[in-house]
C-alpha positions in Angstrom: -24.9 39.9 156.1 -27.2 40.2 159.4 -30.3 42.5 159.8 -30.4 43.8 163.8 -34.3 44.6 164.0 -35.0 47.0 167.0 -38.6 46.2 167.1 -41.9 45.8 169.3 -42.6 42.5 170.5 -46.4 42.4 170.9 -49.3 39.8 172.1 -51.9 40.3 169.7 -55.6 39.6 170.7 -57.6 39.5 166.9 -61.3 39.7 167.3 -63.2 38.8 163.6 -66.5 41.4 163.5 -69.0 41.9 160.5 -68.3 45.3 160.9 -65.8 47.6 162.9 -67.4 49.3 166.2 -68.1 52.8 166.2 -67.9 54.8 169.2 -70.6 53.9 171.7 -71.4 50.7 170.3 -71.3 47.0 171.1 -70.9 44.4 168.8 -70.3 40.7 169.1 -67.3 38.9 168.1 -67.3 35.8 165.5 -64.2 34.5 166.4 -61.0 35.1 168.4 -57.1 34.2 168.6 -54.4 35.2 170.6 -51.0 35.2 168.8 -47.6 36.8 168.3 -47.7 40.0 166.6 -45.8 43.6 166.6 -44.6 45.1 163.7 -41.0 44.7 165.0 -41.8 41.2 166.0 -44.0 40.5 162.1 -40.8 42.1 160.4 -38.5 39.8 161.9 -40.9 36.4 161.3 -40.9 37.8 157.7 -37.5 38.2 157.1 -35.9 35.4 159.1 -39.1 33.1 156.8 -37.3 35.0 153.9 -33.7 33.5 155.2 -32.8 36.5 156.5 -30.1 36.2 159.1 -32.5 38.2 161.6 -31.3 39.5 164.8 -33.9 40.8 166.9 -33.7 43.6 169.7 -36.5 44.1 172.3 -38.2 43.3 175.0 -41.4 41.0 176.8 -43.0 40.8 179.9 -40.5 37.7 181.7 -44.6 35.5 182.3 -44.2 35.4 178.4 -41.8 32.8 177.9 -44.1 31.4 174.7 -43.3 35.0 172.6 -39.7 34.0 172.8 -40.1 30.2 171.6 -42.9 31.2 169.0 -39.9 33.6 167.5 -37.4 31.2 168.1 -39.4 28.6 166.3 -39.8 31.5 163.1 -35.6 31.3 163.5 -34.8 34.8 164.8 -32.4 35.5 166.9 -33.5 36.4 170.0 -30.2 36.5 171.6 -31.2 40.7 172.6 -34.6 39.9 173.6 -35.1 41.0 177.2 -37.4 40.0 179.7 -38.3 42.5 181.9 -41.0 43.0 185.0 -44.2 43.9 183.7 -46.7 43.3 180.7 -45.7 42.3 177.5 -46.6 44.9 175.0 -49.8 44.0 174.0 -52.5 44.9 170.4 -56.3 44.6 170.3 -57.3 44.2 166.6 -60.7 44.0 165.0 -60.9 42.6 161.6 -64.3 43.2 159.5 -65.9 41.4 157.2 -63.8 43.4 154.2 -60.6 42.6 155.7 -60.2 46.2 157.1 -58.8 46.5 160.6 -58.7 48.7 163.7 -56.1 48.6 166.3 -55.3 49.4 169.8 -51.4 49.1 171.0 -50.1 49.3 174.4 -46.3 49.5 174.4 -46.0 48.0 177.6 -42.2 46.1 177.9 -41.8 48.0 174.3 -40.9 51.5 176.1 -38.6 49.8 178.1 -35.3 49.2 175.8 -32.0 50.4 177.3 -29.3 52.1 175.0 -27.4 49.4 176.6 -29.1 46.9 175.3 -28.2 48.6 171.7 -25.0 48.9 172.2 -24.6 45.8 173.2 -26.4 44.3 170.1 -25.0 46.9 167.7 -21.0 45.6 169.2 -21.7 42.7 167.0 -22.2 44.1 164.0 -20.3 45.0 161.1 -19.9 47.4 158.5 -22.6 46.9 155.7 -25.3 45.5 157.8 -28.8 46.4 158.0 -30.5 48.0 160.7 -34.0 48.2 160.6 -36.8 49.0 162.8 -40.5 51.1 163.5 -42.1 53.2 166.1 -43.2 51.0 168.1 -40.5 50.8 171.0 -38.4 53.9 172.9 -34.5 55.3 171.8 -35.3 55.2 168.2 -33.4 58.1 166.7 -30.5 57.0 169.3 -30.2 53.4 167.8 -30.8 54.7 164.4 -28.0 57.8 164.9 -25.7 54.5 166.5 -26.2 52.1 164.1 -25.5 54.7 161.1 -22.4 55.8 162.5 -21.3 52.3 163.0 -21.7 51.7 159.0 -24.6 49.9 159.3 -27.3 50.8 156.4 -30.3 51.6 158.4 -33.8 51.0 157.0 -37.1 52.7 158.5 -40.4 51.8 159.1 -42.2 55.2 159.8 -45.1 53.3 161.3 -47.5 54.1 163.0 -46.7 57.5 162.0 -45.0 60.0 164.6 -44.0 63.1 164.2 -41.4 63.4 166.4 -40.1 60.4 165.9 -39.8 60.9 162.4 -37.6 64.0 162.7 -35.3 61.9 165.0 -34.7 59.0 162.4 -35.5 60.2 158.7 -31.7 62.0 158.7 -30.3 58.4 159.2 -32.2 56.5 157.2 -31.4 55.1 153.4 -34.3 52.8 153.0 -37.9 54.1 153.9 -40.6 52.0 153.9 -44.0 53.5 153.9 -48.1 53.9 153.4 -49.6 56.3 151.0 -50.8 58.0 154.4 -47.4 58.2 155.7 -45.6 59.6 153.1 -48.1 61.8 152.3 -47.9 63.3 155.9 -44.0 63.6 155.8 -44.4 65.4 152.6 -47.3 67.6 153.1 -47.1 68.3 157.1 -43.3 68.1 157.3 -42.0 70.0 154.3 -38.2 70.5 156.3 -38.1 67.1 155.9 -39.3 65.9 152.5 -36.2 66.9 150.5 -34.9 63.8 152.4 -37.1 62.1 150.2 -35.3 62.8 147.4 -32.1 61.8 148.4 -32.7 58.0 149.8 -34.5 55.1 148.5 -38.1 55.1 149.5 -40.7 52.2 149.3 -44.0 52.9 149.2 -47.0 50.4 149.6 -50.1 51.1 147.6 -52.1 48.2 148.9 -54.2 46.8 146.1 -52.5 49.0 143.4 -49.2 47.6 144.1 -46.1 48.9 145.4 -43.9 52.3 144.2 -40.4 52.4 144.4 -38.0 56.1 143.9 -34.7 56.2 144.8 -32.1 58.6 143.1 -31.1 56.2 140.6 -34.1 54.6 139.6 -38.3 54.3 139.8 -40.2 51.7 139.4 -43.8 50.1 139.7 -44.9 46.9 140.3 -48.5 45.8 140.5 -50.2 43.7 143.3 -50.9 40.2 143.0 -54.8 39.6 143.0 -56.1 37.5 146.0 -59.3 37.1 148.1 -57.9 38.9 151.1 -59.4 38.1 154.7 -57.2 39.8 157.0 -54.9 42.4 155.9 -53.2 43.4 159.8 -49.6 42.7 159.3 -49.4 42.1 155.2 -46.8 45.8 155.5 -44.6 43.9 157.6 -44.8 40.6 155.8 -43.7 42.7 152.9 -41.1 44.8 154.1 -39.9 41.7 155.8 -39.1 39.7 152.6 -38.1 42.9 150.2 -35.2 43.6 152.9 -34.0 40.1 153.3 -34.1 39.8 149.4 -31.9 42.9 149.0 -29.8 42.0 151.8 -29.1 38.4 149.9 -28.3 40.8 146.7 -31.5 40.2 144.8 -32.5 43.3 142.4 -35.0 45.8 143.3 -37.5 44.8 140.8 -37.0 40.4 142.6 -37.3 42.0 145.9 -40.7 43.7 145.3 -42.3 41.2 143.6 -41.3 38.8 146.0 -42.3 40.6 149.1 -45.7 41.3 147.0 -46.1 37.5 146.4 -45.9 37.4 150.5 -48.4 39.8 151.3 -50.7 38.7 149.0 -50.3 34.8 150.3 -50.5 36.7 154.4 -54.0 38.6 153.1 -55.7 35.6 152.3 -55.0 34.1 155.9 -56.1 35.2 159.3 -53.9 35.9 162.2 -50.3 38.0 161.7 -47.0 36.2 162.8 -48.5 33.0 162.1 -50.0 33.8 159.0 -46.7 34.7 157.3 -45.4 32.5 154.8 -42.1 30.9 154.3 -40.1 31.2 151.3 -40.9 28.0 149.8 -44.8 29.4 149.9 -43.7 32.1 148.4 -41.8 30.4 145.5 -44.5 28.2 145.0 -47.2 30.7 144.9 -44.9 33.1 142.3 -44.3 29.7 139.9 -48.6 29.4 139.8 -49.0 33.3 139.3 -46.1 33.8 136.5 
């Protein structure tokens, strides 16, 4: 089956700091890179590194011609990538000494997705596949509402965490994927919406202690693997990335988990986000040596 990823398509500047600036306050940076990024954009690396058959939908500024080859190169499809007039959407990320980070998005060319450009992916389709994407870009409840009504099974990232954009794609989702943070905000400041909870399978990350899974028909556990981590920006999408492509290839939930753990904890001990995550043969290897 295919995964169509409406997702942000980010250039991601990632200063390393001893600590993380406060308001007010100027510190100096040890090191810089500029690289691909975007949780829509991390997702998709993830999953097409996974063998995923990863379609992407978005868009980038038309001066960034290397945010196209660098996803090419990852192998997604970036058949409904478009390039529009303007700035690529673009993240400032600051990475401390702990591996904690702080970010800064502009949505830029994110904000600019047409519902024809949906609906023109979503036409090639079919029943059964996976839709998955964030809140990163514009017309998410509207792709989310098409792509469920198509038959599609339609799997949510509620980050970052918006409220209103929440309410617009919860109803349609069956997979959520999730931070402690997150859920706890859709169950404590939206309680309308928490029964939903109930009723679909949800993922939730737990960082060092490990992942929880609860869907109707089962609950499960699974601890993290233990690394040195050095940079943790992107390790949510470089698991979510690998748990969906593992389900969509029929894996059980229990493989899925501890696979996509294996690849956040191999993407925590690198620096950097799209080109940090690992391919599956990593991930195999590093699973074999941690049995």
């Amino acid at each position: 089956m295919s995964i169509f990823n409406l997702g942000s398509i980010n250039i991601d500047h990632i200063y390393q700091m001893q600590t993380l600036p406060r308001p007010g306050e100027t510190l100096a940076a040890t090191q810089v890179q500029t690289v691909l990024g975007g949780k829509g954009a991390n997702q998709a690396v993830a999953a097409a590194r996974a063998g995923a058959d990863l379609r992407l939908i978005g868009a980038c500024g038309a001066q960034d011609g290397w945010i196209l080859a660098a996803l090419g190169d990852a192998g997604v499809d970036i058949t409904h990538v478009a390039r529009l007039p303007g700035p690529s959407g673009h993240a400032v990320i600051y990475v401390d000494a702990a591996a904690e980070n702080c970010i800064v998005l502009y949505g830029g060319a994110n904000r600019q997705i047409t519902t024809a450009q949906i609906d023109t992916a979503l036409a090639t389709a079919k029943v059964g596949d996976w839709f998955l994407l964030q809140n990163e870009t514009n017309l998410g409840a509207y792709a989310a509402e098409r792509a469920a009504s198509l038959g599609l099974k339609v799997c949510y990232s509620a980050a970052p965490f918006d409220a209103d954009a929440v309410r617009g794609i919860l109803p349609f989702a069956d997979l959520l994927i999730v931070n402690e943070l997150e859920e706890a905000a859709i169950r404590d400041a939206m309680p309308d919406l928490s029964p939903r909870l109930t009723q679909i399978a949800v993922v939730t990350t737990l960082g060092a202690k490990g992942t929880r899974y609860a869907a109707p028909d089962l609950a499960l556990d699974v601890a993290a693997y233990r690394v040195d981590a050095i940079d943790t920006t992107g390790a949510g999408d470089t698991f979510l990335g690998f748990f969906l492509a593992a389900i969509d290839k029929g894996a059980t939930v229990e493989v899925a988990l501890r696979r996509a753990s294996a690849a956040a904890a191999i993407k925590v001990s690198r620096r950097g986000t799209s080109n940090a995550i690992p391919t599956q043969g990593e991930v195999a290897a590093f699973q074999r040596n941690h049995a």
